[in-house]
N, C-alpha and C positions, 0 to 999 in steps of 0.2 A: 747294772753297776751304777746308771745314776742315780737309782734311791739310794740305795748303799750308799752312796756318796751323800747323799743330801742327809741320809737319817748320822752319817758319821758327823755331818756339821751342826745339825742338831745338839745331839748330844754333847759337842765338844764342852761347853759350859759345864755342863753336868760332871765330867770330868774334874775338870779344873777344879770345883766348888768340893769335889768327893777329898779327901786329905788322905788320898792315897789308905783307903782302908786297908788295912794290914788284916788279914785272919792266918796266922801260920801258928801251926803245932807241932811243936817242936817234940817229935814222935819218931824218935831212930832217926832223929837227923832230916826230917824231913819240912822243907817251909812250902808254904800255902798263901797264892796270890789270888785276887779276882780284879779281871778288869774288864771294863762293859765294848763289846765289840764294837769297829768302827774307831777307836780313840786316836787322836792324832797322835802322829810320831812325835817322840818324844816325849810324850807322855807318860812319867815316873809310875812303875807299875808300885818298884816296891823298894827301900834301902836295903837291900839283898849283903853286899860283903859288909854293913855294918850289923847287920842283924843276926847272918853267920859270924860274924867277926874273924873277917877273910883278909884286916887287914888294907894295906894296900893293893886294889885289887887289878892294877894296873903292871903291877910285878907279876902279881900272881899267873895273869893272862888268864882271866876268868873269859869263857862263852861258853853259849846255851848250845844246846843242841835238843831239836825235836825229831824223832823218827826217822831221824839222819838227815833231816834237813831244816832250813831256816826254821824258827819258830815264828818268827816276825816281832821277837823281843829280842833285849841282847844287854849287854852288861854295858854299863859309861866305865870306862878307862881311868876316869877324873875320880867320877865317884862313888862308883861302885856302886851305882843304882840301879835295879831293873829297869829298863824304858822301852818305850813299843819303837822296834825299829821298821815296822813296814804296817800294810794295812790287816788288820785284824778281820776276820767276818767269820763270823759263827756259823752262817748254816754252810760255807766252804769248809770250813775246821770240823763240823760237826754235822750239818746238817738238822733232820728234825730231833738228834738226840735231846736230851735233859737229863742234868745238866751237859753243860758242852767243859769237863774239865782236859787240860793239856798236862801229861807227866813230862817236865822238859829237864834235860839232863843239863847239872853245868858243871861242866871241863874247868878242873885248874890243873896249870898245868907244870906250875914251881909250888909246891910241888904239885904232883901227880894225884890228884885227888878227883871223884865225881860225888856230884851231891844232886839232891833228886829235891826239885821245885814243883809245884801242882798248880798251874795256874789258869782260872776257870775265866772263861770267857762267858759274860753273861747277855744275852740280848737285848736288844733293841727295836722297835719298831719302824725297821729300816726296809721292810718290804710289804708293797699294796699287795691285794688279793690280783690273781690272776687266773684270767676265763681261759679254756683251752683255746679259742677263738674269739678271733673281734667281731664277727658277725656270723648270726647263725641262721639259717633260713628256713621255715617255717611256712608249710600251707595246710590251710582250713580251707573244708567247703562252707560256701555262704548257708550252706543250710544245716550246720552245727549250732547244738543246741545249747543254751546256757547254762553255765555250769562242767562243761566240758574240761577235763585237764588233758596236758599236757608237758611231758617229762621236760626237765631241762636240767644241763650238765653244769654243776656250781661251780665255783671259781678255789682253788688253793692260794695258801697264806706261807710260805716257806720261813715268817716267822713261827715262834713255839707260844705257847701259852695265852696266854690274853690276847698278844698282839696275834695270835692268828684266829683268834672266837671270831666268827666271820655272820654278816648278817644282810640280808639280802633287801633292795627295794626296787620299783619297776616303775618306771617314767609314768607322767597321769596317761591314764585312759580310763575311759568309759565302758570299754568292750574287753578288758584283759586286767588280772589281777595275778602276784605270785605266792605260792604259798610252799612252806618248809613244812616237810613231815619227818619227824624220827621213825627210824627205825630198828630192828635188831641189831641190825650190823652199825658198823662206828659211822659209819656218813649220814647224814642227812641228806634225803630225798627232796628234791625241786620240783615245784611243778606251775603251768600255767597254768592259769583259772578262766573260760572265758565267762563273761559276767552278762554280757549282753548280747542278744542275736548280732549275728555280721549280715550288713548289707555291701555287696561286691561292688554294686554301680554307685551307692554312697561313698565307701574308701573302699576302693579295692586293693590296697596292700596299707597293710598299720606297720608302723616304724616305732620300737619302742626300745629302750635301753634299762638293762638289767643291773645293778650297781651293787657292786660288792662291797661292805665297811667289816675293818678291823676292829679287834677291841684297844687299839692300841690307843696310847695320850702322845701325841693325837691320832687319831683315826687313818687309815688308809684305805683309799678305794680303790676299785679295778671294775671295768665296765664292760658289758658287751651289747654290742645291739641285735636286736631281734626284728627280723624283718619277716612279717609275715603277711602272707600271699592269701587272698580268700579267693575261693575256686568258684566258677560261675555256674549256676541255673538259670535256664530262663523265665524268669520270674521276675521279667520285665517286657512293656509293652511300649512301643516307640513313641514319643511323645517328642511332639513339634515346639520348635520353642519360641511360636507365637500360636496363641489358638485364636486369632484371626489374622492375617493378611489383607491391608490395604492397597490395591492398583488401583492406577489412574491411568488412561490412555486415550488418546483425542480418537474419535471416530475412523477419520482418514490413516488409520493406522492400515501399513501393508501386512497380508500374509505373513507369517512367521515372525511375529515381531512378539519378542519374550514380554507376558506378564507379568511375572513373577516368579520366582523362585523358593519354594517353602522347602524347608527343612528338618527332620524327625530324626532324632536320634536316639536307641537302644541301649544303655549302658550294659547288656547281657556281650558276652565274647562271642565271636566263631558266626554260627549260621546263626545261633539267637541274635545276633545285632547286626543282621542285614538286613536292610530297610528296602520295601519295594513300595512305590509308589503308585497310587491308581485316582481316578476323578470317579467316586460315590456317585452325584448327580451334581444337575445344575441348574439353576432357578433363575430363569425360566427354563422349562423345559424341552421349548420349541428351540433349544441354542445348545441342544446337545451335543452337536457335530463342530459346534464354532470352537473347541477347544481340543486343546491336547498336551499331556502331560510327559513328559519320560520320568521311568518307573526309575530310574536311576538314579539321578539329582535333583527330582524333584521340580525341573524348569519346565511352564506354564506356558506353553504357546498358541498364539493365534492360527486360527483355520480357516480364516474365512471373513468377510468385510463385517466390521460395526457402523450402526446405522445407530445418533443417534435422537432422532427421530421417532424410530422404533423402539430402540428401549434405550434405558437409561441407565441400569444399573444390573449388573449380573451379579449372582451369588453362587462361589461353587467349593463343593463338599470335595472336600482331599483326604484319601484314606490313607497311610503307612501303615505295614504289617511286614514282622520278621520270618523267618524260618524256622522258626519252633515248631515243634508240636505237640499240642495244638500251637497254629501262629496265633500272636496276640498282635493287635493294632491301634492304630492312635487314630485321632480325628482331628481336622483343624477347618476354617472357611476362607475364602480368599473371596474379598468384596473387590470388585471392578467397578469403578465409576468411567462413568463415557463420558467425557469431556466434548462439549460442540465445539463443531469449527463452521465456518463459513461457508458451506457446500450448496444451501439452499438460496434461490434467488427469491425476492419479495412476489408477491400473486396478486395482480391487482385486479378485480371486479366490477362493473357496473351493475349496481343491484335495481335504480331508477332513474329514469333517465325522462325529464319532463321538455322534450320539444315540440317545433321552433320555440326560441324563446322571443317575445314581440320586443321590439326596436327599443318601446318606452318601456322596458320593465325595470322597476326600480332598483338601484342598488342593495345587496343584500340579499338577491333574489337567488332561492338555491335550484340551480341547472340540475345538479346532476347527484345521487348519493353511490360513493364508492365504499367496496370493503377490501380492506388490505391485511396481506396475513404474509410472514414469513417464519416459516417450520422451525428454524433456529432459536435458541433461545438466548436469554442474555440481550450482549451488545448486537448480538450479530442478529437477532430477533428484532429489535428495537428500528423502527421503519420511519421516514423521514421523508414526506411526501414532497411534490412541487410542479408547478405549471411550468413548462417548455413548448416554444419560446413564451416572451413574456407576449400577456391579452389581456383581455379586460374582465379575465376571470381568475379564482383564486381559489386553493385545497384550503379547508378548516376543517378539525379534530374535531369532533364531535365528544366522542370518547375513544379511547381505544382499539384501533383497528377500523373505525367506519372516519370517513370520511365526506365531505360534501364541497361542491363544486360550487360555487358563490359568486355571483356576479358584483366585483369591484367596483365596474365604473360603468360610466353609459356607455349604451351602443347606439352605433349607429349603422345599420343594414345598407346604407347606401356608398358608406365605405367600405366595409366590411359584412358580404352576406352570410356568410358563412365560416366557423373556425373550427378548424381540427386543431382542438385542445389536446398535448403531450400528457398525460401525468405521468411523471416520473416518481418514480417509490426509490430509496437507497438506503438499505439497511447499516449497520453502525460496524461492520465485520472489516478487517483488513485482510485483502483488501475489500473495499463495499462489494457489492453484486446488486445490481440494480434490475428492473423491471418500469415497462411503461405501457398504458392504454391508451391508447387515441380515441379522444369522444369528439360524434362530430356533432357539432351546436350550429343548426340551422338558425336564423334570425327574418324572424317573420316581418313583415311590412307595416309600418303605418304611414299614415297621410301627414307627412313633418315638412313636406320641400314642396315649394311653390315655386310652380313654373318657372323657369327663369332662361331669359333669353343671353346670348353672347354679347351682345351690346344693350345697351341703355337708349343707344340714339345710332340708327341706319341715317344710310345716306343714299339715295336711289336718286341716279343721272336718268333719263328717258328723252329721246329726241322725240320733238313735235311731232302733229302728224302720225303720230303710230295707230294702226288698228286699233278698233272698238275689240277688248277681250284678249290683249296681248298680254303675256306677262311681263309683268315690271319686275319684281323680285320675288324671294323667296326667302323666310321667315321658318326659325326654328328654334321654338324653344324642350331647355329640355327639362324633363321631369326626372329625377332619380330614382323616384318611388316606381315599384314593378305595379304590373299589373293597372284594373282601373284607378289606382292613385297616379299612375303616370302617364294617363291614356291622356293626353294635351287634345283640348280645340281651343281655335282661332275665331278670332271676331274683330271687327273694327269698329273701337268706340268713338261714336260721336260727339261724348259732350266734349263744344267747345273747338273741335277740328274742325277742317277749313278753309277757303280765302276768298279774300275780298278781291273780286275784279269789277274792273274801275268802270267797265263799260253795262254790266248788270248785276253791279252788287255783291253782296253776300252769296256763298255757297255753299253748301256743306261737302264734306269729303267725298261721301259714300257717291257725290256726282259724277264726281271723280275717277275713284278706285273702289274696288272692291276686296277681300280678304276671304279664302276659301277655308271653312272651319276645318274640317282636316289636315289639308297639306301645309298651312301655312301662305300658300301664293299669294302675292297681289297678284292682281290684273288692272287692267284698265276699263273701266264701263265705256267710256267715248275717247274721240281722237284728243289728243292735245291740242291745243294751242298754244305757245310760246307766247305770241303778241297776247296773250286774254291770262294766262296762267305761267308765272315765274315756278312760283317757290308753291308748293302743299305740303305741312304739315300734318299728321295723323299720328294717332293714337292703336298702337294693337294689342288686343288682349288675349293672355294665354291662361286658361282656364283647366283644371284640369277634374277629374271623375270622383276624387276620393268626399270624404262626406268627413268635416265638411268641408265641401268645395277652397280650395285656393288658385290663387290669381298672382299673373305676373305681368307686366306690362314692359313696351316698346316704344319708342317715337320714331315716326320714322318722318324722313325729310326728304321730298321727292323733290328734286330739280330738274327742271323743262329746259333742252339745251335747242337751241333755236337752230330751224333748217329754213334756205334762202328760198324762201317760198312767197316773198316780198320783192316785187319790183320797184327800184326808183321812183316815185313820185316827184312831176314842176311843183312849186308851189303856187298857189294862186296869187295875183296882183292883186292890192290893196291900195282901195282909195284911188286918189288920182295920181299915185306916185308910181314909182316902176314896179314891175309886176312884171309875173310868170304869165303866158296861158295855161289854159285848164290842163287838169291833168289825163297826160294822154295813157293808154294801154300797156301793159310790161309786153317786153321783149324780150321773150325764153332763150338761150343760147348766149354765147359771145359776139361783140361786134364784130369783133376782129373776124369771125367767121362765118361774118352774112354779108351780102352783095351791096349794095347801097341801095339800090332799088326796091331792096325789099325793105329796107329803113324808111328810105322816105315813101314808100307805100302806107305807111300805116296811117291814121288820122291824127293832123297834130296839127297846132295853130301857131298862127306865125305870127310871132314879137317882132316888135319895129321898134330901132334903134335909129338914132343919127351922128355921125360924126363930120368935122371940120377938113376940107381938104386944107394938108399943109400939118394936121395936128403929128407932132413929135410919135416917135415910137415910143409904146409904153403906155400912152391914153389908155385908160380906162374908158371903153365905148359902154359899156352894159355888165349885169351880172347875172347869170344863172341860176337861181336856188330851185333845191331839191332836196327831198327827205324821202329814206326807205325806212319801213316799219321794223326790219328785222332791227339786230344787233350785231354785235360786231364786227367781224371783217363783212358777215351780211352786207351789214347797212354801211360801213364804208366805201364812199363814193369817187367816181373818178370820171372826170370831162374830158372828151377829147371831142378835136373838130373832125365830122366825115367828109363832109362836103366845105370850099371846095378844097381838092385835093391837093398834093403839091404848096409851093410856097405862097401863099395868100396874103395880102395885106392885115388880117388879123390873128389874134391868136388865142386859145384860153388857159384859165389857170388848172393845172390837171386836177388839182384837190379843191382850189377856193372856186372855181365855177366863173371866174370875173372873164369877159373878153376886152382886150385891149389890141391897141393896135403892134403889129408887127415892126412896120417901118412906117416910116412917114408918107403918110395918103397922098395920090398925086391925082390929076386930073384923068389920069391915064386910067383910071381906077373904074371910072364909070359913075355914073350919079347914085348908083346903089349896087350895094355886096348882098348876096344872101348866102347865110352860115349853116349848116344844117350841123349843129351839136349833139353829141350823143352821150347820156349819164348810165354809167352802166357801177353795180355795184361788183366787192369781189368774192362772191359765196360762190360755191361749185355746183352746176352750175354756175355763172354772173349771170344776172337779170339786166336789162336797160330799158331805158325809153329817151327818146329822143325831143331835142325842141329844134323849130324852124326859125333864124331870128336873120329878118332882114332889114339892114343898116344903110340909112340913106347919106350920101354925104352931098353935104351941105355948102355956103360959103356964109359968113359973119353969122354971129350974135342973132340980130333980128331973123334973120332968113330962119334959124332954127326953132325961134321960138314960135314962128308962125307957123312950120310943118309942126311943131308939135303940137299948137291950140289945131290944125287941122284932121289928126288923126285921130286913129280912136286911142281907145285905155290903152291897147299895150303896148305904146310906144313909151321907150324909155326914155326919160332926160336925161341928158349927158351934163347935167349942170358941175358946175366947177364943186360949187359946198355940195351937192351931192354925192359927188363922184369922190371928190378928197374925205368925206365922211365915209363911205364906202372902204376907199381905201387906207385909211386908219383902222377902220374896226378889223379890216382882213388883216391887217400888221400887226394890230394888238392881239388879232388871235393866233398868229402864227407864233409869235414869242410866245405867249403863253402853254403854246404847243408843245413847243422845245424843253420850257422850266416840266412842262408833266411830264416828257419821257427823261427827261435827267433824273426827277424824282424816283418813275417808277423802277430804271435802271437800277438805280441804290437799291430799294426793296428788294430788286430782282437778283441784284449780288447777293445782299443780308439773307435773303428765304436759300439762295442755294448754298450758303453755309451751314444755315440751322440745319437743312436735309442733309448734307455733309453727314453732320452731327448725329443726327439722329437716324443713321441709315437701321439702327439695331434696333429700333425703340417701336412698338406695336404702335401699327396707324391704324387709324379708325376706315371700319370697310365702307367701301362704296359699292353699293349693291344696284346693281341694272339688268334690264328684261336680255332674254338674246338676241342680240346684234341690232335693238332696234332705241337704245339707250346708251350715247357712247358721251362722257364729257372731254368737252373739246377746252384746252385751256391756254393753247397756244396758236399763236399766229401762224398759218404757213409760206406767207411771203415776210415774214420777221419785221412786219412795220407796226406801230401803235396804231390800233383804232381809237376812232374818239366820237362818240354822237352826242346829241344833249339829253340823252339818260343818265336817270340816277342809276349807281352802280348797287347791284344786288349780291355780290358772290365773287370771291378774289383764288385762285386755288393755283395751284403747281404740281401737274402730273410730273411722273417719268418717261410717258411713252410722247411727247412733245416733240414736235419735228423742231420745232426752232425753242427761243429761249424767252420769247416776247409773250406780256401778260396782255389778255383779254377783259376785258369791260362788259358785263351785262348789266344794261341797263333798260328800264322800260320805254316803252315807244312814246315819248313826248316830244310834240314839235317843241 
């Protein structure tokens, strides 16, 4: 209905422009319309009651009648015109007849009258051709041959004449063409053409449409489509749709860890396009077992560890093959590269190894040649040597994987005999993996170190009196160097060693001491003496084996500590003035613990003095003098009266030696005193000796000086300027006694501050024999000695019973 309807809007113009063609003949009353199907209502077919001349046709009550029913025209009332009162369509009215005429009757009905109208409905191109179907479906085997037809049912036109001449065309293709054959009977025969082989896996169904055109102005189509199916053979072979496969997979890959995945596909249907999968070979061949495939999907999986070290690159042959038969198959490769990873640690070698290396060998000097190698390649190949800890040797590249061991700096064996050198290798892998050799680099000896002793300058204390062959000290120097470069002898060199003693001169050391070439000892060749020998200096030389020979030298400073092996000496009388007698014999032991009788047993001469009866207490009657040879507290001297005993008229000075009187001399006294004085020094032993001095007393002036022109020499004069010059010089020496111990007091505070001070600070040794060298540096009755020696040597132990300094000096009167 809606072509019909579209071709009735078509035409509508065509109408309108038509002036209502009239063909009626008038033949027994008969009138004759045409009007083209489709025309809109209203549309004047024909002036019908003016043509019949009917009048007023609106009185008359003219209508049509067809076959007893509408015609779908009908009379205007107004005007008595034919017009189309509904819709027209000829192939409803008529179908395929030709022409399509209508005998419509028309009813009047004042009067009573029928009149017979012919009114021919003409067509129009108001209907497309029409398929008996909109799709029709169609199968070909792919193995039809070209040129093949195939029937096909055409399309009808339910217009007549032209508009239904119908004529066929078929969508492009390259595989399919249509062709119209007449034949006897009225229809035209349709057929396919196929024009080109079908390939099924190429297009396995063609989609074409078949177009029906009318002859009509304008044309009308009607279409159908044609869907056809090509039937399969297997006359295909599965084909992968890469023909290589690239995998990558690091080494350290586990077990079952997927390859790859390759894929083949069959465009054949059914069992021709099922794909089985298999591994052909694999190259290398020795890695047959490392793989495995499922024949299903075609996924590649590992069997087994990659090494790769061992290889580096797999190649392996993928076969797919369908279920035909015969089956056909495809081929493809899957290329595996092995990826390194960091599994191998660096290898390090000693290929030559040149030892000991000598102390002086120069820098630059190559110890050792290494070869380094790590199985990895790449980064993780790439090796990066170094010495641990840091030495005085050094890794340098030579080229490529060798190495050498190179002495950086000097050595010195005697600090270092021997080095275990680390080399450590670390290749460039993350994380690194390292590797180390220990080379041990012996360092051979040379002759570079000369003897050399702890001090520069010894200090050797020896008391007097020691054995002939005693040892005094012991001397060491050391050598660093092994073997005979450090094999040390001892010698004591003479040039220039020495002392001068006063009583025979010059002497050389070797008089002295002696030095053992091996052990280093002194000894003593003879006894000391103190009073003949203070101070020896010497020289010792430490020689040692290497070639050539080096030398180290010592001084060493022996000091002689004096033992009381000197008894007080009187001094002798001089001239005609007062005087000692001769000097008498020492006296071993203390007085204090000898009898008297055995004091005055000894040989001793008796000094005559005289004094004044009536003389004040405090006279100075005589004076004492005496000298011990020792020193110090040795030769520190002290008077006391033995005889007589008890309170006596006179008395002495226990230090100055002067006798004065007690109290005032009375006649009661006796015309003469004798004193028996005893000088005893205070060494350990004390020594003493005694003097006998007998004092006559006198009356005046003259009386004296005549007992004294009649005695012998050792009578002393008691004169006034004598006796007062006496005792000034003993007052001026007592003050001046006082200012030295004040003095040395101060030094003695100052020195035990500095040691304070310096209790942290290395003190120079004092080296002495066993127990037969002790320096004695303190008083042990804590008083000042003082003789008229010059002082040699001023020192301050620790082991000091008291805090008082000692004076050595040489024995001069």
């Amino acid at each position: 209905a809606g072509p019909r309807v579209a071709m009735g809007s078509r035409w509508g113009p065509a109408v309108r422009l038509l002036v209502l063609v009239r063909t009626w003949t008038l033949v027994a009353g008969q009138v004759r319309y045409s009007v083209p199907e489709e025309a809109k209502v209203g549309t004047v077919v024909g002036r019908l009651a003016q043509e019949l001349g009917l009048g007023d046709a609106e009185e008359r009550r003219l209508r049509v009648v067809w076959q007893g029913r509408r015609a779908g025209v009908e009379v205007s009332g107004a005007s008595g015109a034919l017009v189309v009162s509904s819709r027209l369509d000829r192939e409803e009215l008529c179908g395929k007849s030709a022409p399509c005429s209508l005998r419509l009757e028309l009813l009047q009905e004042r009067p009573l009258r029928v009149l017979h109208v012919e009114l021919e409905v003409t067509d129009i191109n108001d209907n497309a051709p029409l398929f008996p179907a909109a799709r029709k479906n169609i199968s070909m085997a792919e193995s039809s041959l070209p040129g093949s037809r195939f029937p096909l049912e055409g399309a009808s036109d339910a217009d007549i004449g032209a508009n239904a001449q119908l004529s066929y065309t078929l969508s492009s293709s390259e595989f399919f063409r249509v062709e119209e054959e007449n034949s006897n009977s009225r229809s035209k025969s349709l057929f396919l053409v196929l024009t080109k082989a079908l390939d099924r896996e190429t297009v396995p169904v063609h989609r074409l449409v078949l177009t029906a055109s009318d002859g009509g102005r304008p044309s009308l189509t009607g279409t159908m489509e044609l869907l056809i199916s090509v039937l399969d053979v297997n006359d295909n072979a599965p084909q992968f749709n890469q023909s290589v496969y690239n995998a990558v997979l690091p080494e350290n890959a586990v077990e079952g860890t997927l390859v790859s995945r390759v894929n083949a596909t069959d465009p054949d249907l059914g069992a021709y396009g099922d794909v089985v999968y298999e591994i052909d070979n694999i190259v290398p061949a020795s890695s047959s077992d490392l793989f495995s495939i499922n024949s299903k999907n075609g996924e590649i999986g590992l069997r087994g560890a990659l090494d790769f070290e061992a290889v580096t690159f797999y190649e392996l042959h993928i076969k797919a093959k369908d279920n035909g038969i015969p089956p056909l198959s495809g081929h493809c490769k899957v290329l595996l590269e092995v990826l390194d990873v960091n599994d191998n640690a660096p290898e390090v070698w000693v290929t030559s190894l040149s030892v000991p290396v000598s102390e002086d060998a120069a820098v630059g000097t190559v110890v050792a040649l290494l070869s380094v190698s790590d199985r990895d390649s790449g980064s993780n190949g790439r090796v990066q040597c170094s010495v641990w800890p840091a030495s005085p040797f050094v890794v340098e590249s030579r080229f490529p994987g060798s190495y050498s061991l190179v002495l950086r700096e000097a050595l010195d064996r005697e600090r270092v005999s021997e080095y275990e050198v680390e080399v450590r290798a670390e290749d460039g892998g993350k994380p690194p993996l390292r590797a180390r050799r220990v080379v041990r680099v012996a360092v051979s000896d040379v002759n570079d170190n000369a003897p050399a002793f702890s001090q520069a300058v010894y200090t050797v204390v020896a008391r007097e009196n020691n054995a002939a062959g005693a040892e005094l000290a012991r001397l060491w120097a050391r050598d660093p160097d092994e073997a005979e470069n450090g094999r040390v002898s001892y010698s004591l060199w003479e040039g220039g060693a020495g002392a001068s003693v006063w009583s025979v001169g010059w002497r050389p050391a070797s008089s002295y001491v002696s030095v053992d070439g091996e052990s280093g000892r002194v000894w003593a060749v003879r006894a000391l003496d103190y009073e003949e020998l203070q101070v020896l200096q010497f020289e010792v030389r430490a020689v040692d084996a290497g070639e050539p020979a080096l030398v180290g030298n010592a001084t060493v400073q022996l000091f002689v500590v004096d033992e009381n092996d000197n008894a007080p000496m009187l001094l002798p009388t001089t001239g005609g003035g007062p005087g000692l007698a001769p000097p008498l014999g020492p006296v071993a032991g203390s007085v204090a613990g000898a009898s008297v009788e055995a004091v005055l047993g000894q040989d001793s001469e008796t000094l005559w003095a005289w004094a004044a009866w009536g003389a004040p207490a405090g006279q100075v009657v005589a004076k004492i003098r005496a000298v011990d040879a020792d020193s110090g507290y040795n030769a520190w001297l002290r008077y006391e009266v033995l005889e007589p005993r008890g309170k006596g008229p006179f008395r002495v000075g226990v230090y100055s030696g002067e006798v004065s009187t007690a109290r005032a001399l009375e006649e009661a006294d006796g015309p003469r005193q004798r004193l028996v004085i005893v000088v005893r020094d205070h060494g350990e032993p004390s020594l003493s000796t005694t003097a006998t001095l007998s004092v006559s007393l006198v009356e005046g002036g003259e009386k004296m000086l005549a007992v004294a022109g009649s005695s012998s020499s050792n009578v002393l004069l008691p004169a006034e300027g004598g006796l007062t010059a006496a005792g000034a010089a003993s007052a001026s020496t007592n003050v001046w006694l006082v200012v030295a111990i004040c003095a040395v007091s101060s030094v003695f505070v100052l020195a035990l501050v500095l040691y304070g001070a310096s209790r942290c600070a290395p003190r120079a040794a004092v080296l002495s024999g066993p127990a037969a060298a002790t320096l004695v540096c303190a008083s042990e009755v804590g008083s000042w000695s003082y003789s008229q020696r010059q002082s040699r040597s001023l020192c301050v132990t620790d082991g000091a019973g008291k805090s008082d300094l000692m004076v050595f000096s040489p024995n001069l009167p």
